[in-house]
C-alpha positions in Angstrom: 0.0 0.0 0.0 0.9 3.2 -0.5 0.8 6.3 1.6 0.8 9.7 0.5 3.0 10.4 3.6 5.4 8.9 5.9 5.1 5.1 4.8 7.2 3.5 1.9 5.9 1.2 -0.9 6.6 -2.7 0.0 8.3 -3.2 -3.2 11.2 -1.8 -5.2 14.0 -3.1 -7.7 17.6 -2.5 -7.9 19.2 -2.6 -11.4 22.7 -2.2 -11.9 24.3 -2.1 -15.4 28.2 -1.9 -16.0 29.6 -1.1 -19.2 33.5 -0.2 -19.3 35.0 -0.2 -22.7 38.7 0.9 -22.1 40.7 2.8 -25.3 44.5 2.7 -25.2 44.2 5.0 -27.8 42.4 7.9 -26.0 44.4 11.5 -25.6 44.4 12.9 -21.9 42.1 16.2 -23.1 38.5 14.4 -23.2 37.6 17.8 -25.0 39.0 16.6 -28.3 37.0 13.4 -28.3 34.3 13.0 -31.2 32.3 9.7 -32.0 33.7 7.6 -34.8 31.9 8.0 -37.9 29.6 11.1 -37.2 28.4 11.0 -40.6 27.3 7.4 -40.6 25.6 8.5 -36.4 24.0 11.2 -37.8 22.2 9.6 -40.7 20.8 6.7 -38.3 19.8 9.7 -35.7 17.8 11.5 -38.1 15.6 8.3 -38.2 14.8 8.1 -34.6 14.0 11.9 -33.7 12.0 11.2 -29.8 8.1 10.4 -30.9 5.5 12.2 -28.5 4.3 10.6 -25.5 1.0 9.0 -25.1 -1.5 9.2 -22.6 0.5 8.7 -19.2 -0.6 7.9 -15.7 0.0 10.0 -12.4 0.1 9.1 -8.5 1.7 10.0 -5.3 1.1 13.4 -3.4 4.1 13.1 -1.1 5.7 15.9 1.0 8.9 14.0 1.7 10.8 13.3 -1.7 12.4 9.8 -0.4 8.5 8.5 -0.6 8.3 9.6 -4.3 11.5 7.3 -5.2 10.5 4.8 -3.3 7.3 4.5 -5.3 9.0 5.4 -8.5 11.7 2.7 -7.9 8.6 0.3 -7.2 7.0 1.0 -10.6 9.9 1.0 -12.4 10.1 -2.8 -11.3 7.1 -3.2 -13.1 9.0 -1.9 -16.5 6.8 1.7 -16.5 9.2 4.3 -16.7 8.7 6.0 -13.8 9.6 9.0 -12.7 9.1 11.8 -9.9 8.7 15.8 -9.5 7.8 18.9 -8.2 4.3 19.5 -8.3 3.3 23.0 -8.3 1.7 22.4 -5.3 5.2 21.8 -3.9 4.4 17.9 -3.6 5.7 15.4 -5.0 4.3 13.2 -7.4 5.0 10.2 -9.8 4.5 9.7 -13.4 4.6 6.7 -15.2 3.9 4.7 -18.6 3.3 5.8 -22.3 -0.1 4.4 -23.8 -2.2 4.4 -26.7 -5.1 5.5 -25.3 -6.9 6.9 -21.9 -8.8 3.5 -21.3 -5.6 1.7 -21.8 -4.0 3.6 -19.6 -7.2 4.0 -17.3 -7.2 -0.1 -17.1 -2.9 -0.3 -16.2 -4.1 2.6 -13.3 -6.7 0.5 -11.8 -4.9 -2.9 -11.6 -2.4 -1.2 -10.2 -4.5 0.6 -7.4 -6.6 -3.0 -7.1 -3.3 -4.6 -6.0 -2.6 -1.7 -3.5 0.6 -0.3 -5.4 -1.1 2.6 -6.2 -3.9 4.5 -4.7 -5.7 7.6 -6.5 -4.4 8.2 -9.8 -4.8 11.0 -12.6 -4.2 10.5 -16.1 -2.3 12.6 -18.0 -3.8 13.5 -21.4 -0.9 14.5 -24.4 -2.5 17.9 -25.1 -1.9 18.8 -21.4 1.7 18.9 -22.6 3.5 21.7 -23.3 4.6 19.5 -26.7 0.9 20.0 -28.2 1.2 23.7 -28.1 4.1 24.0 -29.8 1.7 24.5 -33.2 0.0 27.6 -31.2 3.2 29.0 -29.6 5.9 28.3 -31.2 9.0 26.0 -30.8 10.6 28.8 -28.0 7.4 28.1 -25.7 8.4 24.5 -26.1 12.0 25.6 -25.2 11.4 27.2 -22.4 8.6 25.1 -20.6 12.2 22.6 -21.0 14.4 24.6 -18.9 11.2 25.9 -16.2 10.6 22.0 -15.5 14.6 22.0 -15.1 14.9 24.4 -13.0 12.0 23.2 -10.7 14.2 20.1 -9.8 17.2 22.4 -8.2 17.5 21.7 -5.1 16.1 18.2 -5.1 18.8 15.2 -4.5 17.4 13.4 -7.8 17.9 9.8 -8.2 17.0 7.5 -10.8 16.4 4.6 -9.0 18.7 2.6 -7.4 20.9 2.0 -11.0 24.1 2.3 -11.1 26.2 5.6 -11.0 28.9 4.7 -13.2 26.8 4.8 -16.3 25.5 8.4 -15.4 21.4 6.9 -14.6 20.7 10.0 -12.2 21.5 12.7 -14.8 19.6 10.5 -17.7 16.5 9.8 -16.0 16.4 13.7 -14.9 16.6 14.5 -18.5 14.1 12.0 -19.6 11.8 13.1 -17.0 12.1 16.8 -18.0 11.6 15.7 -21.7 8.5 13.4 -20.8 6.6 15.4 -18.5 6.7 18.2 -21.5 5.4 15.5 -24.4 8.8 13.8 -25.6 9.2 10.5 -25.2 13.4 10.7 -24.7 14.9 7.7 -23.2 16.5 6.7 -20.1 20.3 6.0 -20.6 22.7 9.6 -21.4 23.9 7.0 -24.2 20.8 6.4 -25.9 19.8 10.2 -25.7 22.8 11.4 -27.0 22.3 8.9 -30.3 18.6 9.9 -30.6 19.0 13.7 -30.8 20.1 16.0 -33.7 23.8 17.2 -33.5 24.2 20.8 -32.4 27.2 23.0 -32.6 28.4 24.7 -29.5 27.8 27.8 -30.9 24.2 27.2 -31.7 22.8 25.2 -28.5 19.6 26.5 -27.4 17.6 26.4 -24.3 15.9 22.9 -23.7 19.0 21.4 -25.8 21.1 18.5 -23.5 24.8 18.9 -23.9 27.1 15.7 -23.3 30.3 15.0 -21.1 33.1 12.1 -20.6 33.9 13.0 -17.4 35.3 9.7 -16.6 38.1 9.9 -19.9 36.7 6.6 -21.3 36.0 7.8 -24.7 32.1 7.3 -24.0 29.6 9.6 -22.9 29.0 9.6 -19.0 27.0 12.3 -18.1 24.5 14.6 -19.9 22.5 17.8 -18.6 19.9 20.0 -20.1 21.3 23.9 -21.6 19.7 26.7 -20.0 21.2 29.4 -22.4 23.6 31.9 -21.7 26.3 28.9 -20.9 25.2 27.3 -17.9 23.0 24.0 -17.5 21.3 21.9 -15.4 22.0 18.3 -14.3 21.7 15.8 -11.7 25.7 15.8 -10.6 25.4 12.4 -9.2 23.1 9.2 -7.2 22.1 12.0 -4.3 23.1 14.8 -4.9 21.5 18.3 -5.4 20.2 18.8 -9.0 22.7 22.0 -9.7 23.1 24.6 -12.1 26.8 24.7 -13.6 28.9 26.7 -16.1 29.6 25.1 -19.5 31.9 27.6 -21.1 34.8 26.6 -18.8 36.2 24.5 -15.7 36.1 20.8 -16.0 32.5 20.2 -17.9 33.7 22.3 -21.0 37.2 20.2 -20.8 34.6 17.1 -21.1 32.0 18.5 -23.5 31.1 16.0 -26.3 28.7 17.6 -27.7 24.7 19.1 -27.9 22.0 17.3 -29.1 18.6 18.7 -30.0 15.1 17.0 -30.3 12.7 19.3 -31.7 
């Protein structure tokens, strides 16, 4: 059962994934790293541009943000893509799944709640999104409902589940959530979002943009955040910590930078 204060979910899952692929080839300076091939990455990226996200389902009220991962960390055992934030209430909820349809969705909602994972629930209709208004209000409305969700999180020790670190999960699944709860459909892993998106030059990043690190000098990408504009972004540092605002035109993330990748 779930409480909407004070009690934990009974059930949660642990994931841990490890990839290390070592290079003996790599120079110190990660900031002259660049995928092999771009032209080949680039054609296959154009192809898979994020799709918007369906009809999704929401739960939790929870004043104490350890509550909301618990119960996101319990869905996510149940392969839904969870994830928590702010509500503008100042609560917390959760967010899950991507369906066809409102009954669809309506039906997953209710079996959950019947079998006391869930309690009241809300779903989330696509043209509540800030995504669907992007035809009325432009692409910089779009832009800049990215970076308000962002910046809503500051403060907030964001973690995305109980996955591993190494492979940069917290500052993924912040993105993805910030992406998702406006209508995009990014996904979780900093890898797999930085193959998906269109390549960006430095010059041209734009708010709502996420920008790319290697901060571990393994030749892959290891952490990503989401651009603010005027050179600073937003990212979940690491499992725990504060989601932070940071400088990207110098210091050790612009000695890391890979690259920008845009989805709209």
């Amino acid at each position: 059962m779930i409480s909407h204060d004070g009690k934990k979910p009974i059930c949660g899952v642990a994931t841990k994934v490890v990839l290390c692929i070592a290079s003996l080839l790599f120079v110190a300076s990660c900031a002259v790293y660049r995928p092999a091939a771009p032209s080949k990455r680039l054609e296959i990226i154009k192809k898979e541009l994020p799709a918007p996200i369906g009809y999704t389902i929401q739960a939790g009220a929870f004043s104490n943000v350890d509550n909301a991962s618990s119960l996101t960390d319990c869905l996510n055992g149940y392969g839904l893509d969870a994830y928590y934030f702010v509500y503008k209430s100042g609560l917390y909820k959760v967010r899950f799944g991507d369906f066809a349809t409102q009954e669809i969705a309506r039906v997953k909602a209710q079996e959950l709640k019947d079998a006391h994972i869930i309690e009241e629930f809300y779903i989330v209709r696509p043209d509540e999104l800030s995504l669907a208004r992007r035809g009325t209000y432009g692409e910089r409305y779009v832009r800049q409902e990215l970076v308000k969700t962002a910046r809503s999180f500051l403060g907030i020790p964001y973690k995305w589940g109980a996955a591993s670190e190494d492979e940069g999960f917290d500052c993924s699944g912040l993105a993805m959530s910030v992406y998702r709860l406006n209508g995009l459909r990014l996904p979780r892993t900093s890898w797999r979002q930085y193959e998906c998106g269109e390549a960006v030059d430095f010059d041209s990043l734009a708010e709502g943009d996420l920008v790319f690190f290697d901060t571990k000098g393994s030749g892959n990408v290891s952490h990503v955040g989401i651009y603010a504009g005027d050179g600073y972004f937003i990212h979940a540092p690491r499992t725990g910590k504060h989601v932070r605002v940071d400088e990207l035109l110098q210091g050790f993330y612009h000695s890391c930078y890979i690259g920008g990748r845009s989805y709209l």
